[in-house]
TORKEKOL-719274 format. One line per field, with one value per residue: x, y, z of N, C-alpha, C in turn; residue in three letters; residue number from 0. Coordinates in Angstrom, 1 decimal. Example, Ala and Ser with C-alpha at 12.3 -4.5 7.8 and 13.67 -1.06 7.14 Angstrom:
<rs>
n.x = (13.2, 12.8) .
n.y = (-5.7, -2.2) .
n.z = (7.8, 7.1) .
ca.x = (12.3, 13.7) .
ca.y = (-4.5, -1.1) .
ca.z = (7.8, 7.1) .
c.x = (13.2, 12.9) .
c.y = (-3.3, 0.0) .
c.z = (7.8, 7.9) .
residuo = (ALA, SER) .
num = (0, 1) .
</rs>
This chain:
<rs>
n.x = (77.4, 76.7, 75.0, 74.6, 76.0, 78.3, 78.2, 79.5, 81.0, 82.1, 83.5, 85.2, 86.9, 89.7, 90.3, 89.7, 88.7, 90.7, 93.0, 90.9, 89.1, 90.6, 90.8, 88.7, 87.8, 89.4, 88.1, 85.9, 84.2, 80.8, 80.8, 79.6, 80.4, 79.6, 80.5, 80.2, 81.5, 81.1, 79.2, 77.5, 74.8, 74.0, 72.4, 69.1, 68.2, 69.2, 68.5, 69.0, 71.7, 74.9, 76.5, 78.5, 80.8, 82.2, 84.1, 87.2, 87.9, 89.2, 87.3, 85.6, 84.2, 81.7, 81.2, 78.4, 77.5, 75.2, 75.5, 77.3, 75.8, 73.6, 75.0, 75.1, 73.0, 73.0, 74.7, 73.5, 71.0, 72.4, 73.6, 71.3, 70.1, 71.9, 73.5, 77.1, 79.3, 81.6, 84.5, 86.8, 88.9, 87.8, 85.2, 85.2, 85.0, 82.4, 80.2, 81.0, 80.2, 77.2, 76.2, 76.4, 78.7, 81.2, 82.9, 86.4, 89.3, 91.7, 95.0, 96.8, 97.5, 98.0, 99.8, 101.0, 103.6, 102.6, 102.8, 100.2, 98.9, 97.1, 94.6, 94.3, 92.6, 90.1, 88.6, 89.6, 92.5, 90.9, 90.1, 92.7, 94.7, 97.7, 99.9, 101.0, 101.5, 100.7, 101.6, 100.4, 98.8, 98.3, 96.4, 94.6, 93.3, 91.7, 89.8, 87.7, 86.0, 84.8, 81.5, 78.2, 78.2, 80.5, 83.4, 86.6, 88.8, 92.2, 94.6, 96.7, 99.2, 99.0, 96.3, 93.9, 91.7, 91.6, 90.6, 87.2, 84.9, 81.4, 80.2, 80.1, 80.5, 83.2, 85.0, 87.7, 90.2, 92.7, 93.9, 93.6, 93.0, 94.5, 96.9, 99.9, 99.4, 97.8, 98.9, 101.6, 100.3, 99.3, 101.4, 102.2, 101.5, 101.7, 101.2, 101.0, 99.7, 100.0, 102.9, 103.1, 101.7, 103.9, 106.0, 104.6, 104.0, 105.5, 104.6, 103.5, 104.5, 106.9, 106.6, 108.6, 109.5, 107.1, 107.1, 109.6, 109.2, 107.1, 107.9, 108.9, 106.2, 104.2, 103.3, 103.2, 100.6, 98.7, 98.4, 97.1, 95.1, 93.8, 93.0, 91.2, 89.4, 88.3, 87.1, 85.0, 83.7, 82.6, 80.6, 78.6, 78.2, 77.6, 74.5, 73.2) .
n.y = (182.1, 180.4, 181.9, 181.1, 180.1, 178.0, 175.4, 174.1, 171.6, 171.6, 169.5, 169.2, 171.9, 172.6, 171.4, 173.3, 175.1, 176.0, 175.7, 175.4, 177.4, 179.2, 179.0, 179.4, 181.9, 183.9, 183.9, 185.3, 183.7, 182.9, 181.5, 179.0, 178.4, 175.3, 174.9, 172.1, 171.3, 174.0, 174.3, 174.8, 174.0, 171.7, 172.1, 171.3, 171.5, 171.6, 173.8, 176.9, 176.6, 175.8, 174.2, 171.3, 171.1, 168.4, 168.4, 166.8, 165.3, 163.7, 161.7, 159.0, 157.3, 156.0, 156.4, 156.7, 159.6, 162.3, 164.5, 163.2, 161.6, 163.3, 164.6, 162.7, 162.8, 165.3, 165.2, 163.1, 164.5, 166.4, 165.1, 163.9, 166.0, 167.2, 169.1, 169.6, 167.5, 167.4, 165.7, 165.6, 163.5, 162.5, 163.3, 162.1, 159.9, 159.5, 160.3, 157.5, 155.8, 156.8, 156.5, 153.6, 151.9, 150.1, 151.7, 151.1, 150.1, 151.0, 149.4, 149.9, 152.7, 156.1, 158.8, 161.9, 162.5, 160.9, 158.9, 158.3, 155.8, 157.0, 155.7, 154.6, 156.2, 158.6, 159.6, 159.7, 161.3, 163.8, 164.4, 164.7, 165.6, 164.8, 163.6, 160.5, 159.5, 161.1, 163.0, 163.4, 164.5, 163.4, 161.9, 159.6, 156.4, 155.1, 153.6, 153.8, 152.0, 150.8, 152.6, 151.5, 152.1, 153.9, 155.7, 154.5, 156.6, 156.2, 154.9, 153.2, 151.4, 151.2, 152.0, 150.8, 152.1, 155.3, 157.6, 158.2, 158.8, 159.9, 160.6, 164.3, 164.4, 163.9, 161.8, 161.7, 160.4, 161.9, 164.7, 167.1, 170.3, 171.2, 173.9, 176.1, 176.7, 174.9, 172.6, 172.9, 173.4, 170.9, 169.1, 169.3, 167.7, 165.9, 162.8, 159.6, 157.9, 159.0, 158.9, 155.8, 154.8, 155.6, 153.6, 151.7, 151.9, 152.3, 154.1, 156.1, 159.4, 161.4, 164.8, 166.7, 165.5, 165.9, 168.7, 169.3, 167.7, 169.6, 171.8, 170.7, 169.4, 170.9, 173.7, 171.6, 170.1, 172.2, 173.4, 170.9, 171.0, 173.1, 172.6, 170.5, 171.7, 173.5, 171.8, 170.4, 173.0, 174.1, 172.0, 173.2, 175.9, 175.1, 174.3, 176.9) .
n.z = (51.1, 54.1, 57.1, 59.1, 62.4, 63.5, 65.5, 68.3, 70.1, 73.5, 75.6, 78.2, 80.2, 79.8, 77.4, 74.6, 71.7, 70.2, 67.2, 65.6, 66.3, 65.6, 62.7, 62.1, 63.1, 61.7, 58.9, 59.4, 60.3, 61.8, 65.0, 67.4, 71.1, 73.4, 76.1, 78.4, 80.6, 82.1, 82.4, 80.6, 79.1, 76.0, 73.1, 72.9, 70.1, 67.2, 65.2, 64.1, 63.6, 61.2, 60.9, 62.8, 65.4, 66.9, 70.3, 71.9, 75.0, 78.4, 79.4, 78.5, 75.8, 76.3, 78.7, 81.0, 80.7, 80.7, 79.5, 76.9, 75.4, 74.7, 72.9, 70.7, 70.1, 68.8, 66.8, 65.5, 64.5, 62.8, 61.0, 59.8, 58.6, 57.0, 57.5, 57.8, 59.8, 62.1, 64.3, 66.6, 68.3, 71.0, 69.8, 67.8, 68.2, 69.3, 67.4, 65.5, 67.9, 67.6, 65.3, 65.7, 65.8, 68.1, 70.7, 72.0, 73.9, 72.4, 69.5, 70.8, 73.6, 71.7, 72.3, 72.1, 68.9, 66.0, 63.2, 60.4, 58.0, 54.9, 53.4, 50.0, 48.3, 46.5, 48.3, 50.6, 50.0, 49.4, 51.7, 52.9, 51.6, 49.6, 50.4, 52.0, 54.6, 56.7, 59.8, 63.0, 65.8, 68.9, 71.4, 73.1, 74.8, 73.7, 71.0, 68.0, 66.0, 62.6, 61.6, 60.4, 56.7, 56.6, 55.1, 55.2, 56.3, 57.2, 59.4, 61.3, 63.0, 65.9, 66.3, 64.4, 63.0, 61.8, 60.6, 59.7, 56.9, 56.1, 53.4, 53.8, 56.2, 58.6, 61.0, 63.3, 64.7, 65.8, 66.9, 65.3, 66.2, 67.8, 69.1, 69.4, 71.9, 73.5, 72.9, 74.2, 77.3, 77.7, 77.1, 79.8, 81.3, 84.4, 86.3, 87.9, 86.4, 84.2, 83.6, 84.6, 81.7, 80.1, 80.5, 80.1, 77.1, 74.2, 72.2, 73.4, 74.4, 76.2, 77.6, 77.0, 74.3, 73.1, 72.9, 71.3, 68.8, 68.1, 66.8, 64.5, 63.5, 63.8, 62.0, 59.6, 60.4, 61.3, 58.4, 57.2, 58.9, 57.7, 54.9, 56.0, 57.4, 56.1, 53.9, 55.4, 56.5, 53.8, 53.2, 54.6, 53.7, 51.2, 51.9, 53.0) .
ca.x = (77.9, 75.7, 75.1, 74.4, 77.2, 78.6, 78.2, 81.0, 80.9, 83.3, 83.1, 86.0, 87.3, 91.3, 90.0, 88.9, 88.9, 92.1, 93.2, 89.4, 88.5, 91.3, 90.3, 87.0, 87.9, 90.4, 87.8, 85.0, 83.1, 80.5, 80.8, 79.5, 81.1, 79.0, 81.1, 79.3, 82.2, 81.4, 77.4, 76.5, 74.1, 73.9, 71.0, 68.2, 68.1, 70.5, 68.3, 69.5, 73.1, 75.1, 77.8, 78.8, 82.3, 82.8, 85.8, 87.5, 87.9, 89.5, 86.7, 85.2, 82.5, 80.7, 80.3, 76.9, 77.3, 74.1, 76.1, 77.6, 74.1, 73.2, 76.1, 75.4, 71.6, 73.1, 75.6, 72.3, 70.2, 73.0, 73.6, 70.1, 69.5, 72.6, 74.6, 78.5, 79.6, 83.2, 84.3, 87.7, 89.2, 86.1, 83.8, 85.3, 84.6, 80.7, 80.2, 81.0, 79.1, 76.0, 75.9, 76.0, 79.5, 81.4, 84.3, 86.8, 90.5, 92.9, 95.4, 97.8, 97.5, 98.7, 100.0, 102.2, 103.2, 102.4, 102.3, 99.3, 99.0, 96.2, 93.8, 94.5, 91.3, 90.3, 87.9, 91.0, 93.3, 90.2, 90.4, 93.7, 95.5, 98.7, 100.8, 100.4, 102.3, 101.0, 102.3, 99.5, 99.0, 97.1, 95.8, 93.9, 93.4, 90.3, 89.4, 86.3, 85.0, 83.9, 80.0, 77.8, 77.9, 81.5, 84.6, 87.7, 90.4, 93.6, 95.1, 98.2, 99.7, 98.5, 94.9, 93.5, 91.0, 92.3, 89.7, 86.5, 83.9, 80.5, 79.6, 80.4, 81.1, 84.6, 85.7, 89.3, 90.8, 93.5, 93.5, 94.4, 92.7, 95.6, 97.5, 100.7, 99.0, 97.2, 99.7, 102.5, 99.8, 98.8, 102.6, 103.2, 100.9, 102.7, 100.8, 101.1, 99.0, 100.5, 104.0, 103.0, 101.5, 104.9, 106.9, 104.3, 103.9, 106.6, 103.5, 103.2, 105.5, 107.0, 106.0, 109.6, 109.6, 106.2, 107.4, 110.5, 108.8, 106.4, 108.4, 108.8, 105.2, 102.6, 103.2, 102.2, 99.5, 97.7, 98.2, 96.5, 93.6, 93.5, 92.5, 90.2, 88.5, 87.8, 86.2, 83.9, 82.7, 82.4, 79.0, 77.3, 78.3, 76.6, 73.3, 72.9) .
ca.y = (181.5, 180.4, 183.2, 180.6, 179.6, 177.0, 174.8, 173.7, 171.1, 171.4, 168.7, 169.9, 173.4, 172.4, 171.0, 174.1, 174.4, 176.2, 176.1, 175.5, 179.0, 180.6, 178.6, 180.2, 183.5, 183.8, 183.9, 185.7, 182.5, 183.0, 180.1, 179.6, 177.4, 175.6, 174.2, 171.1, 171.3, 175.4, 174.2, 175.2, 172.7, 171.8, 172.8, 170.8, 171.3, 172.4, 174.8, 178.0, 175.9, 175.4, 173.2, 170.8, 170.2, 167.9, 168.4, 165.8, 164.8, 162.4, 160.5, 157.5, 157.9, 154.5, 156.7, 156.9, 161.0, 162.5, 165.3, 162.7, 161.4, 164.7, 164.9, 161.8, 163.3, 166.2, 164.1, 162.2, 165.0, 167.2, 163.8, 163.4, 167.4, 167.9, 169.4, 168.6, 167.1, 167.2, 165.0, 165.4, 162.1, 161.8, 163.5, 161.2, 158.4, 159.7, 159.9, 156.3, 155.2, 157.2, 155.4, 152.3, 151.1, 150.4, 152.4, 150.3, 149.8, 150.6, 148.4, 150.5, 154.4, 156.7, 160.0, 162.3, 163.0, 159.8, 158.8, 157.6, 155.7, 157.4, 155.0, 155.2, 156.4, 159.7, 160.3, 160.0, 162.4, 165.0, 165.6, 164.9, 165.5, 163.2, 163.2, 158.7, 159.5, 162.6, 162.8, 164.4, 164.6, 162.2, 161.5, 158.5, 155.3, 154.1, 153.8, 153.5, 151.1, 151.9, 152.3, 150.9, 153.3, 154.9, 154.8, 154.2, 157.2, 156.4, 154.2, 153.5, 150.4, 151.4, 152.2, 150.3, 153.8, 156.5, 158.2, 157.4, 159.6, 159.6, 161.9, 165.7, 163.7, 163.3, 161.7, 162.0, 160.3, 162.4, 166.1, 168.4, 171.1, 171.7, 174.9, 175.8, 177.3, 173.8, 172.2, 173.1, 173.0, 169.7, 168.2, 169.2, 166.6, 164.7, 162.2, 158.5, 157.0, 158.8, 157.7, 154.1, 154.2, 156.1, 152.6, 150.5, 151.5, 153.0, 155.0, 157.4, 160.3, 162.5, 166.4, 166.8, 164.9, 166.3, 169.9, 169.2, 167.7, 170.5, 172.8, 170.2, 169.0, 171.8, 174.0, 171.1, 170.1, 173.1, 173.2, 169.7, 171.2, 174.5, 171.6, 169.4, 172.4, 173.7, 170.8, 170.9, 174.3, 173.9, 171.9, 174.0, 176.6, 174.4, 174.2, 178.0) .
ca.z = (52.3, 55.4, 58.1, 60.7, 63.1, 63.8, 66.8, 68.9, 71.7, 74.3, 76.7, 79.3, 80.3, 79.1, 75.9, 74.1, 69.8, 69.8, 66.3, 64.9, 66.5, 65.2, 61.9, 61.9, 62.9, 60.3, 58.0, 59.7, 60.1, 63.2, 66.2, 69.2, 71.8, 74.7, 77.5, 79.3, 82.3, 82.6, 82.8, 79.5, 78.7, 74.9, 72.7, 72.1, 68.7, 65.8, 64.7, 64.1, 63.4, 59.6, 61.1, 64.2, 65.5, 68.2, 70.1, 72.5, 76.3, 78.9, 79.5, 77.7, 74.9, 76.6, 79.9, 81.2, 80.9, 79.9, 77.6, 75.7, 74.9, 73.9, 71.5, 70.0, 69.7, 67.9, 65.5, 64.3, 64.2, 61.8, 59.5, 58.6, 58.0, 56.1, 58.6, 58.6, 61.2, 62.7, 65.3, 67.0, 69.2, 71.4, 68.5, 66.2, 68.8, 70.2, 65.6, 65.7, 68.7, 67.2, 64.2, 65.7, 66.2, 69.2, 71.1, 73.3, 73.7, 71.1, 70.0, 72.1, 73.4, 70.8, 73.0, 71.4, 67.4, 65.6, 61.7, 60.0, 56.7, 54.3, 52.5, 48.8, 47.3, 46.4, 49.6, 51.6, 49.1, 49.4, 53.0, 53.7, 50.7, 48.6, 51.5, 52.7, 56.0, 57.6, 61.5, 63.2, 66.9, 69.3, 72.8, 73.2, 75.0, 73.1, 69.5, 67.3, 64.9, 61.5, 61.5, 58.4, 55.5, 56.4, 54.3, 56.2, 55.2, 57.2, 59.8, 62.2, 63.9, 66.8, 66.0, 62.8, 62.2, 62.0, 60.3, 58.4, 56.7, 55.6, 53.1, 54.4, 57.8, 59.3, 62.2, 63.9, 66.5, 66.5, 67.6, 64.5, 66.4, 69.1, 68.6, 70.6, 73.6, 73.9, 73.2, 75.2, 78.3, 77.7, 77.4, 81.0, 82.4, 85.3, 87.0, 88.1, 86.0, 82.6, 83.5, 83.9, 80.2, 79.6, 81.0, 79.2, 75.7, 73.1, 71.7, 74.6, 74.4, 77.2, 77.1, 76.3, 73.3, 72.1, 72.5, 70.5, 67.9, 67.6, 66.1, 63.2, 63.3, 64.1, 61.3, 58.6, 61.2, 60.8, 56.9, 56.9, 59.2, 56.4, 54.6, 56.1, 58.1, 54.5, 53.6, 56.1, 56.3, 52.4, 52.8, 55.3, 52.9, 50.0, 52.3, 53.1) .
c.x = (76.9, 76.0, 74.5, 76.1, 77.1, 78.3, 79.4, 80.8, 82.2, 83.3, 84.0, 86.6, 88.7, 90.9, 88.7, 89.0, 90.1, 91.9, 91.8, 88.6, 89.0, 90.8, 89.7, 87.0, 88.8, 89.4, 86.1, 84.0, 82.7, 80.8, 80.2, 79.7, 80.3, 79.9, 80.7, 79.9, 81.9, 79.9, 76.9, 76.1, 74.2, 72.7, 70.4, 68.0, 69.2, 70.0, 69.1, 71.1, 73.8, 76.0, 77.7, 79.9, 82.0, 84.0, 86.7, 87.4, 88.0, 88.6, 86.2, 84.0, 81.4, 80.4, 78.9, 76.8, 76.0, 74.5, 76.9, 76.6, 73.1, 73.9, 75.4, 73.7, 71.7, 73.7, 74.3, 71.4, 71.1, 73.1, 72.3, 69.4, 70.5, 73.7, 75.7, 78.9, 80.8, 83.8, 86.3, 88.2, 87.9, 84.8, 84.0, 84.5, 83.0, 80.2, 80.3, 80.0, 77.2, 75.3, 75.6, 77.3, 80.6, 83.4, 84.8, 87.8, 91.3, 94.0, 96.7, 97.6, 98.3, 98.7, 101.1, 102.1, 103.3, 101.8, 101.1, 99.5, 97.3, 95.8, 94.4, 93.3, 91.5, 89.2, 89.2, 92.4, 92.5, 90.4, 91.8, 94.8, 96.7, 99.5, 100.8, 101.1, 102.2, 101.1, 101.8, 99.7, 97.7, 97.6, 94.6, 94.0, 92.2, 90.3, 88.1, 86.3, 84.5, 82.4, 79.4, 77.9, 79.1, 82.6, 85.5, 89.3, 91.8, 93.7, 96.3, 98.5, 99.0, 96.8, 94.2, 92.8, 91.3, 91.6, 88.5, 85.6, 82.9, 79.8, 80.1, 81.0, 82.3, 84.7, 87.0, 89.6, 91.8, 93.1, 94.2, 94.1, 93.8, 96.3, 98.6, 100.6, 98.2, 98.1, 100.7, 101.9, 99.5, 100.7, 103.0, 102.6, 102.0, 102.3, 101.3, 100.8, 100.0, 101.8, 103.9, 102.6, 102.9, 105.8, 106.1, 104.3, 105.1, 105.9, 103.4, 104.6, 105.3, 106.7, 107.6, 109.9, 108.4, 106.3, 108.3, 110.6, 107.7, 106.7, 108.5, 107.7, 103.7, 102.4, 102.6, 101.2, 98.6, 97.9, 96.6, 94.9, 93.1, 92.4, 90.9, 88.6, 87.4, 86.7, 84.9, 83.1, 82.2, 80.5, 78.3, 77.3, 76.9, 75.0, 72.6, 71.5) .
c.y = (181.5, 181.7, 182.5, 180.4, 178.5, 176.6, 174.5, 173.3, 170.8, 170.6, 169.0, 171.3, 173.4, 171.6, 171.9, 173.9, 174.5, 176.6, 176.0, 177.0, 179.8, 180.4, 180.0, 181.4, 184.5, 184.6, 184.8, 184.9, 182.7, 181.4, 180.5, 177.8, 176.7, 174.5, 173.1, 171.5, 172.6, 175.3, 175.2, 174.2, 172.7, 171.9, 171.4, 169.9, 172.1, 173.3, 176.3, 178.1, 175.6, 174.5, 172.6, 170.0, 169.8, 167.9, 167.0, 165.8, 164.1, 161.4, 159.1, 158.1, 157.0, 155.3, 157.2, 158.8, 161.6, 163.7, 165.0, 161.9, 162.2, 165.1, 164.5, 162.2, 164.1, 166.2, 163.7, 163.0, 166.0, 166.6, 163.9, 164.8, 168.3, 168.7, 169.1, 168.5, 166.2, 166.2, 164.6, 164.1, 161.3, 162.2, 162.8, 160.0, 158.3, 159.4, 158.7, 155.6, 155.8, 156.7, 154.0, 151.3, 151.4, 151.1, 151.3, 150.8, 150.1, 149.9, 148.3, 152.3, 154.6, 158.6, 160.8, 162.5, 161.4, 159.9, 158.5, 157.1, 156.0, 156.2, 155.5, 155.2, 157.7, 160.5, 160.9, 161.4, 163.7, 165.4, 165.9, 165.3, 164.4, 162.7, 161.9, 159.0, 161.5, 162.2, 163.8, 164.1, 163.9, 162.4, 160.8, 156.8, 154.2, 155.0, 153.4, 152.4, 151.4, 151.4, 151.8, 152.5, 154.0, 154.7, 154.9, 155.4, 156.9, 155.8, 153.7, 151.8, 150.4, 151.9, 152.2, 151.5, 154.3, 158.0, 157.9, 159.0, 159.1, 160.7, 163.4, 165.2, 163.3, 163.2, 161.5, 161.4, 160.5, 163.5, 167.4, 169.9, 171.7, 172.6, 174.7, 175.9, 175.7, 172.5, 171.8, 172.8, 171.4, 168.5, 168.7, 168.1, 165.8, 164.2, 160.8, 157.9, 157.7, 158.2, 156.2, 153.9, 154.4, 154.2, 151.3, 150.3, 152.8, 154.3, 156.0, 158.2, 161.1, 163.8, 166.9, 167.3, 165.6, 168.0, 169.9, 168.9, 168.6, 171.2, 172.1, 169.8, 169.9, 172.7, 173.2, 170.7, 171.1, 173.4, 172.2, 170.3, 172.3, 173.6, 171.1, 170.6, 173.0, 172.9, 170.8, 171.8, 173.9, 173.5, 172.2, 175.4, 176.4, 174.7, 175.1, 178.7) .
c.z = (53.5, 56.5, 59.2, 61.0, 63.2, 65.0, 67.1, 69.8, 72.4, 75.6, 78.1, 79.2, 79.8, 77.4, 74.7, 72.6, 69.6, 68.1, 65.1, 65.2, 66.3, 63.1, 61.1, 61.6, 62.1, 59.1, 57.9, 59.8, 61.7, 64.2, 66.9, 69.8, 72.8, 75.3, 78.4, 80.8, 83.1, 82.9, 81.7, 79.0, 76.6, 74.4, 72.7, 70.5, 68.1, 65.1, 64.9, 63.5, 62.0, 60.4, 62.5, 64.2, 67.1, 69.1, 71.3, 74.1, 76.9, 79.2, 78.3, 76.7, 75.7, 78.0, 80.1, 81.7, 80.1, 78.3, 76.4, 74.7, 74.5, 72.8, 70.5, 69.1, 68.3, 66.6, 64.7, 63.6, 63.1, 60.8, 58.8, 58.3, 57.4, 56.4, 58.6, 59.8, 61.4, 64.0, 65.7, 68.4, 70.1, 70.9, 68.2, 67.0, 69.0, 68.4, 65.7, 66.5, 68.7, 66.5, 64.8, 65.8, 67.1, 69.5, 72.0, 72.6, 72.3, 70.8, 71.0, 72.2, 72.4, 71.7, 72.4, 69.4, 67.0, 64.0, 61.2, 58.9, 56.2, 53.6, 51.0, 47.9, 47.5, 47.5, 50.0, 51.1, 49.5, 50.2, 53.4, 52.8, 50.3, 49.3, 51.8, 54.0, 57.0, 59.0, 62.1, 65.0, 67.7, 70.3, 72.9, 73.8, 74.3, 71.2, 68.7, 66.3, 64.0, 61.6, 59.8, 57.6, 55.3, 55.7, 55.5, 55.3, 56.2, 58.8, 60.3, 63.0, 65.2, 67.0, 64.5, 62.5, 62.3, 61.8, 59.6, 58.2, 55.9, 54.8, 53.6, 55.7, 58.0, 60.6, 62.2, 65.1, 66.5, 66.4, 66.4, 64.9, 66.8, 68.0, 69.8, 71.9, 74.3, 73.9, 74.0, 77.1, 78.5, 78.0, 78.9, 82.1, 83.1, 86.3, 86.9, 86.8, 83.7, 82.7, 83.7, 82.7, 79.6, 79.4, 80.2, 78.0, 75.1, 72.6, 72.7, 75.1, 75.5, 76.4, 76.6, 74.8, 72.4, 71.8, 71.3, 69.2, 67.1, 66.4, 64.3, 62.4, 62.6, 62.8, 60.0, 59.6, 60.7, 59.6, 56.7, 57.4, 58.7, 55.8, 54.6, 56.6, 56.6, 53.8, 54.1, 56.1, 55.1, 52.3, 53.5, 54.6, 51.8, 50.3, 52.7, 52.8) .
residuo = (UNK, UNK, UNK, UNK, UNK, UNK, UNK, UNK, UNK, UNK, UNK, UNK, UNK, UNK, UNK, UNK, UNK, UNK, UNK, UNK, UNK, UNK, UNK, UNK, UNK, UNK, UNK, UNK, UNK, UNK, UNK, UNK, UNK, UNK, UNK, UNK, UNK, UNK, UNK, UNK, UNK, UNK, UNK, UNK, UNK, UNK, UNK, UNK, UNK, UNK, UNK, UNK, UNK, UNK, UNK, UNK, UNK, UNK, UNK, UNK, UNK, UNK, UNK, UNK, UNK, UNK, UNK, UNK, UNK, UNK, UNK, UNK, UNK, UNK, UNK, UNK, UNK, UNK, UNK, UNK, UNK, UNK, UNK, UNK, UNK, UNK, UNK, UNK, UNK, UNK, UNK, UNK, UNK, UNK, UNK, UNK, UNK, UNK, UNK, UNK, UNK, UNK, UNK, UNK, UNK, UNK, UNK, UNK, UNK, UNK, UNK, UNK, UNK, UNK, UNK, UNK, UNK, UNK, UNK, UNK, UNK, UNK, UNK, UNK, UNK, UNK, UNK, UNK, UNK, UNK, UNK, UNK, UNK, UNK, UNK, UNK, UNK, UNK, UNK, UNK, UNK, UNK, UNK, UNK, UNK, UNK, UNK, UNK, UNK, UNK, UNK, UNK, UNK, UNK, UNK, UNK, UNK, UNK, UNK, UNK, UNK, UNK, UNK, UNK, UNK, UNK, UNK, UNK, UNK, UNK, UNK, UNK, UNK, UNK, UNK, UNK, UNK, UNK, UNK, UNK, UNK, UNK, UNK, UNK, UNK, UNK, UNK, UNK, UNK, UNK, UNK, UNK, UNK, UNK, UNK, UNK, UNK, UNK, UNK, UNK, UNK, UNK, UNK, UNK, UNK, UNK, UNK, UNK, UNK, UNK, UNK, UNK, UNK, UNK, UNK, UNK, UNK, UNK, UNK, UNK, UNK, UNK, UNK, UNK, UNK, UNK, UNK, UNK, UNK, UNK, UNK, UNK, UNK, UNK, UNK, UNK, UNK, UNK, UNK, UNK) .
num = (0, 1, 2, 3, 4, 5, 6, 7, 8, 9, 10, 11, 12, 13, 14, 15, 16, 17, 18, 19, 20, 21, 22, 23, 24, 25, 26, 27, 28, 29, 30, 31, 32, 33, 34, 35, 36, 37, 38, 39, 40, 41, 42, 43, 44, 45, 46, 47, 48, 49, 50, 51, 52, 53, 54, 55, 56, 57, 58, 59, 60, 61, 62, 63, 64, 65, 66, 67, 68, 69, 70, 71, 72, 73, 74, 75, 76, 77, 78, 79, 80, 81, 82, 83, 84, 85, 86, 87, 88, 89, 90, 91, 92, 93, 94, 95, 96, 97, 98, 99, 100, 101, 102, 103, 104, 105, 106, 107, 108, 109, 110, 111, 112, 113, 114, 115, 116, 117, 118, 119, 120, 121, 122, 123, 124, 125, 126, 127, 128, 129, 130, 131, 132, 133, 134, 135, 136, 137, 138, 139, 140, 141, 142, 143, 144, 145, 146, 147, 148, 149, 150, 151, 152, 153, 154, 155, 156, 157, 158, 159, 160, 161, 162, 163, 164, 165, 166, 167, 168, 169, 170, 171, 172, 173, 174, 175, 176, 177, 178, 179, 180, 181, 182, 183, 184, 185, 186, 187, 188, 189, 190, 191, 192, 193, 194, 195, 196, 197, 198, 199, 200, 201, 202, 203, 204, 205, 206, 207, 208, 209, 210, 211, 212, 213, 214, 215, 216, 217, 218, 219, 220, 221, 222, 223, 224, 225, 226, 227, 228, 229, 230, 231, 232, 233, 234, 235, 236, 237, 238, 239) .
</rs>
């Protein structure tokens, strides 16, 4: 088993790993976290690194922020040295826009618990297992694009990708990390601008609604990310 750590980019101070650091530490697997919003700059290089999870953030991947241009550094530089590389809603998205294809608009937010349909190949089975309708958890007004080379595992009405991978590489635009403590903070948002998506789209769930379905949700949720997280580590394992 590798005796590097993992990387972990955290782009905001409310969007920490949560259930990817309990994941981890579950298993004695080292991490280390760096915070852009707390002014921990990201590394350079990946040296010293077996793994790299991206994790998400309200802004845009297309913003002209220099630490999302550092990510996208760090995404390319793990792909071509073997490196897995994780990518939660705006990982999954900055992954996309690294490669080479573009983020915009989706074809409606997806806020709240929301179905997916799984590809039927056996990429898509590997990470996500036999389930075709897992109901995972999302926050997003934008969606990615599959880049050249990626397969396409899984897909929603409301956002044609859902996931793709390339190799050891998965991206996510939805949030399998969230645990309840992130959860539950996150559903108390109450601003302007989320109740007008509330009044515009069907897809954007009150904090209500997304606590209430927790209790039904979260437990297979984090099964699924037993799973996938599994996967991942697995080939910075392999490359030790």
């Amino acid at each position: 088993m590798s005796t590097k750590p993992a990387l972990i980019l955290q782009h905001l101070g409310g969007d920490g790993p949560a259930y990817l650091a309990t994941w981890l530490a579950r298993r004695g697997l080292r991490f280390e976290v760096r915070n852009t919003e707390a002014g921990e700059p990201y590394p350079a290089h990946l040296d010293g690194y077996s793994a790299l999870a991206v994790l998400g953030g309200e802004m845009s991947a297309n913003d002209p922020l220099p630490s999302l241009r550092q990510a996208e550094v760090l995404i390319l530089e793990a792909m071509a040295r073997g490196r897995p590389v994780i990518g939660h809603c705006l990982g999954g998205q900055l992954m996309a826009r690294a490669l080479g294809a573009p983020v915009g608009p989706s074809i409606a937010p997806e806020i709240g618990w929301h179905p997916m349909t799984l590809a039927g190949h056996a990429q898509a089975r590997d990470w996500f297992g036999d389930g075709e309708e897992p109901t995972v958890f999302q926050w997003h007004e934008e969606a990615f694009a599959l880049p050249p080379g990626a397969v396409a595992l899984a897909g929603s009405a409301a956002c044609a990708h859902q996931a793709f991978a390339i190799g050891p590489h998965l991206a996510m635009q939805f949030h399998v990390e969230v645990d309840e403590e992130k959860l539950l903070r996150w559903s108390t948002l109450d601003t302007p601008a989320y109740h007008a998506l509330q009044r515009r789209h069907a897809t954007v769930q009150g904090g209500a609604c997304m606590r209430q379905a927790m209790r039904r949700h979260l437990p297979a949720q984090q099964a699924l990310a037993d799973r996938i997280y599994a996967r991942w580590w697995a080939a910075a394992a392999a490359c030790a």
